[in-house]
VOBA-1610 file (N, C-alpha, C; in pm, whole numbers, padded with zeros to 5 digits, always signed):
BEGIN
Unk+02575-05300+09848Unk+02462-05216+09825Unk+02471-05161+09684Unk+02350-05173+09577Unk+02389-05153+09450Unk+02307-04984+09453Unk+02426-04926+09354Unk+02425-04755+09407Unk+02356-04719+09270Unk+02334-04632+09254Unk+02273-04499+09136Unk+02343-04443+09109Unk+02483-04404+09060Unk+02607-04316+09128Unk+02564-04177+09030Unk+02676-04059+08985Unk+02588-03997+08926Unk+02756-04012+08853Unk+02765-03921+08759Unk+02877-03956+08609Unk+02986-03856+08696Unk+03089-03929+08711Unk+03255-03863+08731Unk+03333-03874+08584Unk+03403-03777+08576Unk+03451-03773+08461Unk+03601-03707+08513Unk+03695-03717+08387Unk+03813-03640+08401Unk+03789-03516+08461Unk+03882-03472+08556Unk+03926-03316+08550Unk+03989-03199+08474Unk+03899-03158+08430Unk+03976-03128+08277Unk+04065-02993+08317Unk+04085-02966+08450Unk+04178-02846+08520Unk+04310-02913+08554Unk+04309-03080+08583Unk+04438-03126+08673Unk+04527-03188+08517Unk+04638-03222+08555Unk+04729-03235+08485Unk+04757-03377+08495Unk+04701-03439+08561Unk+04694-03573+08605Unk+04595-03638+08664Unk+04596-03785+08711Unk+04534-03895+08767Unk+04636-03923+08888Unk+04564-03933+08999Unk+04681-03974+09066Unk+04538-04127+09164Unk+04659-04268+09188Unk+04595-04361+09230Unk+04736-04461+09222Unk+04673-04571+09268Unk+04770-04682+09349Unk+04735-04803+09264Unk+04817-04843+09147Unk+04740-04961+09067Unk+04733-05111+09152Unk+04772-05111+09253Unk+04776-05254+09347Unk+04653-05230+09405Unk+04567-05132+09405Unk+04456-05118+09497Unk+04340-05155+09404Unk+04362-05174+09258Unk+04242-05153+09175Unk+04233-05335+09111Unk+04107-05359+09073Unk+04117-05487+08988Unk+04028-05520+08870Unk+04034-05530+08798Unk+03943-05570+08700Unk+03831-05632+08697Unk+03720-05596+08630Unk+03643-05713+08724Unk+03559-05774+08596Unk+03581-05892+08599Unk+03488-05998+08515Unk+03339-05914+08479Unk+03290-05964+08587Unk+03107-05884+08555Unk+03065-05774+08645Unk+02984-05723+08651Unk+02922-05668+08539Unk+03037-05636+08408Unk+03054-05598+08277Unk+03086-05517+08200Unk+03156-05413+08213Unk+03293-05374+08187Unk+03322-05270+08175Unk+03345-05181+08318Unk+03354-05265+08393Unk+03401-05249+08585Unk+03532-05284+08634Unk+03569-05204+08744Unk+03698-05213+08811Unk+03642-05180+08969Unk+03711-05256+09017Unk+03691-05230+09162Unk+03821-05210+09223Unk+03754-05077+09351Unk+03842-05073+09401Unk+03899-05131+09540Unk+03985-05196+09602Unk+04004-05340+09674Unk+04014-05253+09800Unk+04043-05127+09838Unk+04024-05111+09996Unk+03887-05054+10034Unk+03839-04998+09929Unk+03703-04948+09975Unk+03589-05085+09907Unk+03578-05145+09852Unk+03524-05243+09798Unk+03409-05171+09702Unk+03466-05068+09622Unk+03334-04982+09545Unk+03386-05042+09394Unk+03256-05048+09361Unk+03246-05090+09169Unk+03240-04966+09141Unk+03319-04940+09027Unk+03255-04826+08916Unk+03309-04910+08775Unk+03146-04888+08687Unk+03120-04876+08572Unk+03182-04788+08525Unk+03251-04814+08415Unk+03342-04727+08280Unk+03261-04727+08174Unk+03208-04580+08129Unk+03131-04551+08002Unk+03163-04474+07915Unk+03133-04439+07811Unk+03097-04379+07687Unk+02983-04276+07680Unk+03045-04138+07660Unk+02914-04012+07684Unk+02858-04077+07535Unk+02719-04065+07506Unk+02626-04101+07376Unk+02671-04023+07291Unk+02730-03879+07307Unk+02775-03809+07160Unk+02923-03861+07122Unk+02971-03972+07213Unk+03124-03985+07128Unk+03065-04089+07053Unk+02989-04181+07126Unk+02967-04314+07111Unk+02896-04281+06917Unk+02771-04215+06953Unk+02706-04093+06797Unk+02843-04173+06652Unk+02967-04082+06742Unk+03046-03977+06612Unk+03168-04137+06561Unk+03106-04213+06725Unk+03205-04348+06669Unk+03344-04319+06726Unk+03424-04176+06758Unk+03514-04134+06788Unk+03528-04085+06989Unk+03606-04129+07016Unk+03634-04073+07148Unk+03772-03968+07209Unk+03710-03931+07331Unk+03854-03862+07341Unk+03831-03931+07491Unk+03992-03903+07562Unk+03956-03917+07755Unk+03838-03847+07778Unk+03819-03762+07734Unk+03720-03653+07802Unk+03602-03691+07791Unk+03579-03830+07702Unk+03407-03839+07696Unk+03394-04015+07761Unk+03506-04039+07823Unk+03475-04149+07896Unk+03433-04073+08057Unk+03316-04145+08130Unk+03305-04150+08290Unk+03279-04248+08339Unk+03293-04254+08431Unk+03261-04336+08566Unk+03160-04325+08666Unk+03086-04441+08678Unk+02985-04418+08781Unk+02968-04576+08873Unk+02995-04490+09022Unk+02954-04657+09079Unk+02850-04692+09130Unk+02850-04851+09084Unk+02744-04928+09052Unk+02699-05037+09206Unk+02819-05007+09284Unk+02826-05087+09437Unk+02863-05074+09488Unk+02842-05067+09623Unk+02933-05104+09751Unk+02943-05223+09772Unk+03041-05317+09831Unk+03031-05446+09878Unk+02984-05422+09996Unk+02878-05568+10048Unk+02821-05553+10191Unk+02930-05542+10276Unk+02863-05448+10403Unk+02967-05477+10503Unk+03004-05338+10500Unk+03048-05284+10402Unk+03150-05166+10349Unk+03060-05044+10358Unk+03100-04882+10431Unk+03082-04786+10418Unk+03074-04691+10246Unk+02967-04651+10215Unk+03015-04581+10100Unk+03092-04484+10131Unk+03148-04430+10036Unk+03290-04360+10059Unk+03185-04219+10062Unk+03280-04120+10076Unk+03200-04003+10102Unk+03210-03947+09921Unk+03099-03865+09856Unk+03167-03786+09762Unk+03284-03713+09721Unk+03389-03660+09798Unk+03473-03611+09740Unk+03568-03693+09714Unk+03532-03862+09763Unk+03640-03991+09786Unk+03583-04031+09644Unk+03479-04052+09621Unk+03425-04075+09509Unk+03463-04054+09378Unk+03491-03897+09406Unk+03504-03819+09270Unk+03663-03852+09229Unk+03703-03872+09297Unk+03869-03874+09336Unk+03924-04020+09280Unk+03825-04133+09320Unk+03835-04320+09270Unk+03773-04302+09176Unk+03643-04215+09077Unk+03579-04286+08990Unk+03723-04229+08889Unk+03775-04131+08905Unk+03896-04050+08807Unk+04053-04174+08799Unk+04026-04200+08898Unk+04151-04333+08890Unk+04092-04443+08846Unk+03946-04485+08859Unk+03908-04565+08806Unk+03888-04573+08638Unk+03849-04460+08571Unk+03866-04415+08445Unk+04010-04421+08365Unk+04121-04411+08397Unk+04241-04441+08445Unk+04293-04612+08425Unk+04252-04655+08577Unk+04320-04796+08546Unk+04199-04858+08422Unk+04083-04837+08420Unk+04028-04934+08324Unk+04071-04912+08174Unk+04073-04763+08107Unk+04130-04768+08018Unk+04307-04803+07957Unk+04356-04804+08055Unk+04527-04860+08066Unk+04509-05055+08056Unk+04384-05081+08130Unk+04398-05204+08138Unk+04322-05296+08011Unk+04259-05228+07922Unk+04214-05257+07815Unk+04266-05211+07704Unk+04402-05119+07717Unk+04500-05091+07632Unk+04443-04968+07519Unk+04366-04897+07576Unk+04288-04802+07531Unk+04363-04689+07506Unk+04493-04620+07633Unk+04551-04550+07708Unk+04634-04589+07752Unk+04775-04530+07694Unk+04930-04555+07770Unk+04982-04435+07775Unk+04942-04430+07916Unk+04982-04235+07951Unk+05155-04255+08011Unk+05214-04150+08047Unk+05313-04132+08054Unk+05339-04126+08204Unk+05377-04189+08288Unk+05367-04270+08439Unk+05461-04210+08515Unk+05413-04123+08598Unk+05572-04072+08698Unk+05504-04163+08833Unk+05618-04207+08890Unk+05581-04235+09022Unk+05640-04121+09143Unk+05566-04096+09204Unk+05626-03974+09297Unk+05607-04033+09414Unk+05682-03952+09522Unk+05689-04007+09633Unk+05622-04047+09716Unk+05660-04136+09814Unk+05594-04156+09910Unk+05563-04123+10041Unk+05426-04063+10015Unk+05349-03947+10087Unk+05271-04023+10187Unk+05209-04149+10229Unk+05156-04198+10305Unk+05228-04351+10330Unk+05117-04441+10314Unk+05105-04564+10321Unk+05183-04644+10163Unk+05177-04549+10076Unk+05186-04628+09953Unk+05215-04491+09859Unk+05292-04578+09760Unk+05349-04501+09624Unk+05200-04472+09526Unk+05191-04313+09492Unk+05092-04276+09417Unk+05109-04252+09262Unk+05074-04280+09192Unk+05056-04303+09019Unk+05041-04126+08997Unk+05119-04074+08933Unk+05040-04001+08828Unk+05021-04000+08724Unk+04908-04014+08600Unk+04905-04025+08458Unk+04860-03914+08416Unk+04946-03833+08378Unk+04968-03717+08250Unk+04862-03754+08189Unk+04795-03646+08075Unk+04675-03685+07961Unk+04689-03513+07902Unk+04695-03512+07768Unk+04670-03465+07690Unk+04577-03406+07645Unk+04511-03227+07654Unk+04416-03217+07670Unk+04419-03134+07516Unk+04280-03177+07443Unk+04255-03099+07330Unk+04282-02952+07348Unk+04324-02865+07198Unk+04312-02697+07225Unk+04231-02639+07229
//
């Protein structure tokens, strides 16, 4: 089901990203997409228009918005949303070598080992 999503962006309160890089994949097309493989949701990785303007970016002016559900698949609820488009912002810029944050792996709290990526926030 192709979505309208609305713009997720960093948390500019948390100290991290936390997500599971075996769950995420790159994705050929559309542009600038990662999907995520248990919920089957696309999110688009963008550029706010005033970084894009100045030519210059920071984390803070990239977001995320998803662009699909795969058929079949429940959309996730919003607060699941807000939570994947922030890991999704995350693995896509790590995977285009944009971003090499500083990687703790912490324990294992469920099903699977969770990522956190540190980020550096302007003063």
């Amino acid at each position: 089901m192709n979505i309208k999503g609305r713009k997720i962006y960093l948390d500019p309160k948390a100290d991290g990203i936390e997500y599971e890089p075996s769950e995420w994949r790159l994705c050929e097309a559309p542009a600038h997409c990662v999907t995520h493989l248990p919920t089957w949701t696309i999110f688009q990785i963008r550029l706010n228009e005033e970084a894009r303007a100045k030519g210059k970016a920071t984390l803070d002016d990239f977001f995320a918005v998803v662009v699909h559900v795969c058929r079949g698949q429940y959309r996730p609820t919003d607060d699941v949303l807000e939570f994947l488009g922030r890991g999704a912002i995350a693995v896509y810029l790590q995977a285009i070598g944009a971003w090499k944050p500083e990687v703790t792996r912490t324990p294992d709290t469920a099903r699977h080992k969770t990522i956190k990526s540190s980020y550096p926030r302007p003063n």
